[in-house]
C-alpha positions as CSV (number, residue, x, y, z in Angstrom):
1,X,111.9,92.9,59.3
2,X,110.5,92.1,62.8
3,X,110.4,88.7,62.5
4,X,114.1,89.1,61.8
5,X,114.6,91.7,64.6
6,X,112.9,89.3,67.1
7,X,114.9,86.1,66.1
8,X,118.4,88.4,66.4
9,X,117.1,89.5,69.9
10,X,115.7,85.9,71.1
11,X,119.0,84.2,69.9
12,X,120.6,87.1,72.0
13,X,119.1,87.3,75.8
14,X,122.6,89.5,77.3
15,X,121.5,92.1,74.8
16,X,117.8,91.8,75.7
17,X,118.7,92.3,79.7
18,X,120.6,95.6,78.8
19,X,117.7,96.9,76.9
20,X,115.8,96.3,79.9
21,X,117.8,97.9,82.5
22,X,119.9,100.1,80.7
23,X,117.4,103.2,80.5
24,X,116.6,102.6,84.1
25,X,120.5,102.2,85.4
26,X,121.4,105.6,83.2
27,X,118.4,107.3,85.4
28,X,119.7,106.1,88.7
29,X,123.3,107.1,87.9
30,X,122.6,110.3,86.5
31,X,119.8,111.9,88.2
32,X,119.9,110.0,91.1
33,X,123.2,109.1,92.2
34,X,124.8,112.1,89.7
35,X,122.6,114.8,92.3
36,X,124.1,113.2,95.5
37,X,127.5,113.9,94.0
38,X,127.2,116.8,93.2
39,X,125.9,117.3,97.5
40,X,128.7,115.6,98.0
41,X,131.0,118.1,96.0
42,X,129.3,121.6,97.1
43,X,130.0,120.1,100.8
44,X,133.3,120.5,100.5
45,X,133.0,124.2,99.2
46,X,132.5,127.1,101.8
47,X,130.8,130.7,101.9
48,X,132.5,134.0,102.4
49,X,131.1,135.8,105.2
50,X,132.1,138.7,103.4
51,X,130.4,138.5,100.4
52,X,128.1,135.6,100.7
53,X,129.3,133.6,98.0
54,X,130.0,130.3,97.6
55,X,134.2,129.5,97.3
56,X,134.8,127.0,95.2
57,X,137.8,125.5,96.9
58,X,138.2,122.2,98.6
59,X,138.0,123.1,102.5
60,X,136.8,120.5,105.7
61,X,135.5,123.8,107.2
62,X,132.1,123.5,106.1
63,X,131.7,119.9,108.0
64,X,133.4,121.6,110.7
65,X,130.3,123.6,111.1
66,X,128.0,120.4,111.9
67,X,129.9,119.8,115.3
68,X,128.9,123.2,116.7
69,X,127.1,122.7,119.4
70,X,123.2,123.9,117.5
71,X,124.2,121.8,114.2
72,X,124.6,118.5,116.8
73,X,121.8,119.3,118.5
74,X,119.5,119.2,115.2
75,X,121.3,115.6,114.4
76,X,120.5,114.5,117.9
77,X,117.2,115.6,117.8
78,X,116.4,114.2,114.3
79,X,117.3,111.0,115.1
80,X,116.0,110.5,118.6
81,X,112.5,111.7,116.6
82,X,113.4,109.0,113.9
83,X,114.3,106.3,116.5
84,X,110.9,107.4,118.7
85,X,108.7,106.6,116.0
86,X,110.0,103.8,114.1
87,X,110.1,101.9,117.8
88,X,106.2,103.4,118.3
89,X,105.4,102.4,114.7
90,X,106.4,98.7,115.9
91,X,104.3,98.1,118.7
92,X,101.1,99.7,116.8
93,X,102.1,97.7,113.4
94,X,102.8,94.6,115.0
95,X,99.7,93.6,116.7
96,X,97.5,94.7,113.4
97,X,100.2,92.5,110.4
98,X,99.9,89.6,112.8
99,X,96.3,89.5,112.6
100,X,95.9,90.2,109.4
101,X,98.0,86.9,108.5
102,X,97.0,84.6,110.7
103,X,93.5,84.8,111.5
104,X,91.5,87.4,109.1
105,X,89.9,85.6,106.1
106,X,91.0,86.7,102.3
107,X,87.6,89.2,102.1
108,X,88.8,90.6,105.7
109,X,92.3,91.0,104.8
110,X,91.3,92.8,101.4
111,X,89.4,95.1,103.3
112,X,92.2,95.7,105.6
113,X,94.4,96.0,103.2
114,X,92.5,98.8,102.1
115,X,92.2,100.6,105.5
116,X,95.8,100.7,106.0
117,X,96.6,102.0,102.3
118,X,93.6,104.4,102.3
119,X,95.6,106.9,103.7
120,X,98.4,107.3,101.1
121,X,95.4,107.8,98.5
122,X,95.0,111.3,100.0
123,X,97.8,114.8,99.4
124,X,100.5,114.6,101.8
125,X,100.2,118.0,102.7
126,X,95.8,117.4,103.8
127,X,97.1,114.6,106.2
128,X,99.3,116.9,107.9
129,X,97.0,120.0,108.2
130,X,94.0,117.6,109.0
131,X,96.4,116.8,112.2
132,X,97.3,120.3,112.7
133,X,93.5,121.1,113.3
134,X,92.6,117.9,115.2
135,X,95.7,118.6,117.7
136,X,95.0,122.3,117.8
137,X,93.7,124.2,121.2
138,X,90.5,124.2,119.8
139,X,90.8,120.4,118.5
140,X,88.6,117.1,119.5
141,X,91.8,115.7,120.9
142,X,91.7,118.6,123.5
143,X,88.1,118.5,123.5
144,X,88.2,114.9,124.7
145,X,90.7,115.8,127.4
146,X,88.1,118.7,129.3
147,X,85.4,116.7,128.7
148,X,86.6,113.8,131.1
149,X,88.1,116.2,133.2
150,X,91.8,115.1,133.0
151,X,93.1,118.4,130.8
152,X,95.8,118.6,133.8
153,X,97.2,115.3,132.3
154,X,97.8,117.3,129.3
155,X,99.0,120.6,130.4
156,X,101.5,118.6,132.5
157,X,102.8,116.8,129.5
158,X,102.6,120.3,127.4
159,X,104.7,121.7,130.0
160,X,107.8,119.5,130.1
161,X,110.5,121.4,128.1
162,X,111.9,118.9,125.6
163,X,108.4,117.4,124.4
164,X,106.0,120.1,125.2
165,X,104.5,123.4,123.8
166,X,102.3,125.8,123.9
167,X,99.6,123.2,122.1
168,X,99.9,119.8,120.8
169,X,99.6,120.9,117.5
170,X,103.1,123.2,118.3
171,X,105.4,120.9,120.3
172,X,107.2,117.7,119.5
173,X,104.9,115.7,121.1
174,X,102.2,116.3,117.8
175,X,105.1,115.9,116.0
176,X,105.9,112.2,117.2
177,X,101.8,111.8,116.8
178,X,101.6,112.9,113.2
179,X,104.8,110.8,111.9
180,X,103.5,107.7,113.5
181,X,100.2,108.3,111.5
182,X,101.7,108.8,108.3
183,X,104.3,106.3,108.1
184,X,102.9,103.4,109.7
185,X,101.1,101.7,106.8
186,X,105.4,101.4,105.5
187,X,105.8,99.3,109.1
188,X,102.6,97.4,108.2
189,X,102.9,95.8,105.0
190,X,106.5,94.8,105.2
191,X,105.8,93.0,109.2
192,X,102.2,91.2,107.7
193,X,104.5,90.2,104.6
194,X,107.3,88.8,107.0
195,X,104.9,87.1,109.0
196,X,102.7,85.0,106.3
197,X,105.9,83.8,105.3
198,X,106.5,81.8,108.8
199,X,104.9,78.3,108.2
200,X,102.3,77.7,110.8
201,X,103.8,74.4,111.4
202,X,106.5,76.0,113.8
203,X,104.5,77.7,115.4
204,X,102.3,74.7,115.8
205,X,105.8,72.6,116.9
206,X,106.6,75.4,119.1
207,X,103.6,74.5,121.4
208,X,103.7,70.9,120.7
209,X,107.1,71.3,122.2
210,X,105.5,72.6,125.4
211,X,106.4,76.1,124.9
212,X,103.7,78.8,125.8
213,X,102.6,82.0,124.1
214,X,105.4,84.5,124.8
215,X,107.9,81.5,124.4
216,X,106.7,81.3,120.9
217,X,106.7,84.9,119.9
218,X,110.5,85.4,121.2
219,X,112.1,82.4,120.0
220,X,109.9,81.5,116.9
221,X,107.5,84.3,115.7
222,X,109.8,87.6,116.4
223,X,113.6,86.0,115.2
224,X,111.5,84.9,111.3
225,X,109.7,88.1,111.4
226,X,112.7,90.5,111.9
227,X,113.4,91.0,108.1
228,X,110.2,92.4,107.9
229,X,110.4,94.8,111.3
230,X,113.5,96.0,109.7
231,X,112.6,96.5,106.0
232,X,109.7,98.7,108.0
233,X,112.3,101.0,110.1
234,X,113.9,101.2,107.1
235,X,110.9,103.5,106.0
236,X,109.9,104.8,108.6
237,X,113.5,105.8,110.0
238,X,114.5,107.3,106.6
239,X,111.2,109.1,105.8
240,X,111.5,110.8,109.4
241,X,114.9,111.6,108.9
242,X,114.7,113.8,105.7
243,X,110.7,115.2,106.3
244,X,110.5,118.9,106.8
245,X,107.0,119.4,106.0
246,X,106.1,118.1,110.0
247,X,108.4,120.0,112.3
248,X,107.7,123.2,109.7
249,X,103.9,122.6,110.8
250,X,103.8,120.9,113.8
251,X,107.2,122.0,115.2
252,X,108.5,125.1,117.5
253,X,111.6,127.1,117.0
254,X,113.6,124.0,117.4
255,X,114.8,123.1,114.0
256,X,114.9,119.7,112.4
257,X,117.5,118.4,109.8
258,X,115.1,118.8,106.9
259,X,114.3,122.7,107.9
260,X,118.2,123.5,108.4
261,X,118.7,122.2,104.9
262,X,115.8,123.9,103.8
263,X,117.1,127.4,105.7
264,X,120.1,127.2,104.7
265,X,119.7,126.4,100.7
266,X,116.7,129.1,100.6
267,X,117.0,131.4,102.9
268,X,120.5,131.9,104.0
269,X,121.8,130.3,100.3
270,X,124.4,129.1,102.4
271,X,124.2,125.7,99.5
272,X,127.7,124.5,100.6
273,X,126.5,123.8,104.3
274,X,122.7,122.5,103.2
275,X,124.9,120.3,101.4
276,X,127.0,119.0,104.2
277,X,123.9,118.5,106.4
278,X,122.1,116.5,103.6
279,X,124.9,114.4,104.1
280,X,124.7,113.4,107.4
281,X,121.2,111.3,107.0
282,X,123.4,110.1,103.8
283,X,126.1,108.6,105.9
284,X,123.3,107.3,108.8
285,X,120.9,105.4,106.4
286,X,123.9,103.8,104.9
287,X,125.2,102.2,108.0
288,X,121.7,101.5,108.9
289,X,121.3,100.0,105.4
290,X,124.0,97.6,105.6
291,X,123.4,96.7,109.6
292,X,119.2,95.8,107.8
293,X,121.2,94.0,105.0
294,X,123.2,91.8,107.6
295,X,119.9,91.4,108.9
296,X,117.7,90.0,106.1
297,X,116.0,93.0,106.3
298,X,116.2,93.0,102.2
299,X,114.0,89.4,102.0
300,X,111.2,90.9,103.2
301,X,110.4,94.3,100.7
């Protein structure tokens, strides 16, 4: 019987392929892309003031909401955060993939490997309050500041309204620190995976050809490791997008788009305009999606 089974399924690879992927393709289009309809539908629903339930009638008012002056000001915020630290999570990333695949030897680069993934071996949630405690009043970071005498520098950065707080452990600026920390081994791996892929033999051309060190890295080594930089921001952009876990933390009274959809599903159990905001990073990270794809952002995961 198996032997006949496995003859009727070699002589048949079609059938074989939707074995495969048909239990995963059901999953994505019913739990996955079957929940983000249903977003998409209770966003068009509204709540009664009145009563405070939800209306099951097909009304724009509910987007309407999201271009009242607080509701923009959470997507403007969100997204300057996002853009902040996928650009910071370049610069520090960067530097580290390079070295890692051109000049550190295969035992090196194991260990390294290790160091940068090390971190997503421990809870989400200890990274975070491990941060919260290190940028705290009492933590080393303002430890290190009184003990060389420059705790000015920091009060004056604490003290400038859209950045600051009362501590670094309760303004945007630990915040911007903490996301950096946790999503930079996603900017990592993608860049050092771009980057082994450039043959040394252009670069070696490259300064055959005269061309010096920055030359190099703008016309040769950054345009072949894009793909990479972007399959990167696409993590780290996305992941700081939808987190509420940080700004609940870390943050102030200044709401982020993850805590208004966390407010308003359980708290307020206003669904139909959690909904509509869940949308929004919908609609950004697909027109960042296909801007990456035009890109060759997708080469590189």
């Amino acid at each position: 019987m198996l032997n006949h089974i496995s003859t009727y399924l070699y002589q048949r690879p079609k059938l074989i392929l939707r074995l495969l992927l048909g239990p995963p393709m059901l999953y994505m289009l019913v739990v996955y892309l079957g929940s983000l309809f249903t977003l998409l539908v209770n966003s068009f629903f509204s709540l009664n003031d009145f009563t405070g339930l939800v209306v099951y009638e097909f009304t724009l008012r509910t987007y309407a909401k999201l271009f009242e002056a607080t509701n923009l000001g959470i997507f403007f915020r969100t997204a300057s955060m996002a853009m902040a630290v996928t650009l910071a999570d370049i610069i520090i990333a960067f530097p580290l993939a390079y070295y890692i695949a051109r000049f550190s030897s295969t035992r090196l680069k194991t260990y390294l490997y290790i160091a940068v993934t090390l971190p997503l071996w421990s809870s989400y949630l200890v990274r975070v309050y491990a941060w919260k405690l290190i940028l705290a009043k009492e933590g080393i970071v303002s430890w290190f500041f009184e003990l060389f005498g420059i705790q000015f520098i920091l009060d004056k950065l604490l003290s400038i309204p859209e950045i600051g707080g009362s501590s670094l452990s309760l303004s945007p600026i630990g915040m911007f620190i903490a996301f950096c920390y946790i999503w930079l081994p996603y900017m990592i791996v993608p860049i050092q995976t771009a980057l082994e892929r450039v043959p040394k033999s252009l670069i070696e051309a490259s300064s055959d050809l005269g061309a010096n060190a920055a030359q190099t890295f703008r016309n040769v080594l950054l345009p072949l490791a894009l793909p990479g930089v972007i399959a990167g921001s696409i993590f780290t952009f996305s992941l700081t997008l939808g987190d509420f876990i940080i700004p609940q933390v870390l943050g102030n009274s200044r709401y982020f788009i993850g805590q208004a959809v966390y407010s308003y599903q359980g708290t307020a159990g206003n669904i139909p305009l959690a909904a509509a905001f869940t949308m929004g990073p919908v609609v950004i990270m697909i027109v960042y999606l296909l801007i990456a794809r035009r890109l060759g952002a997708f080469d590189a995961l």
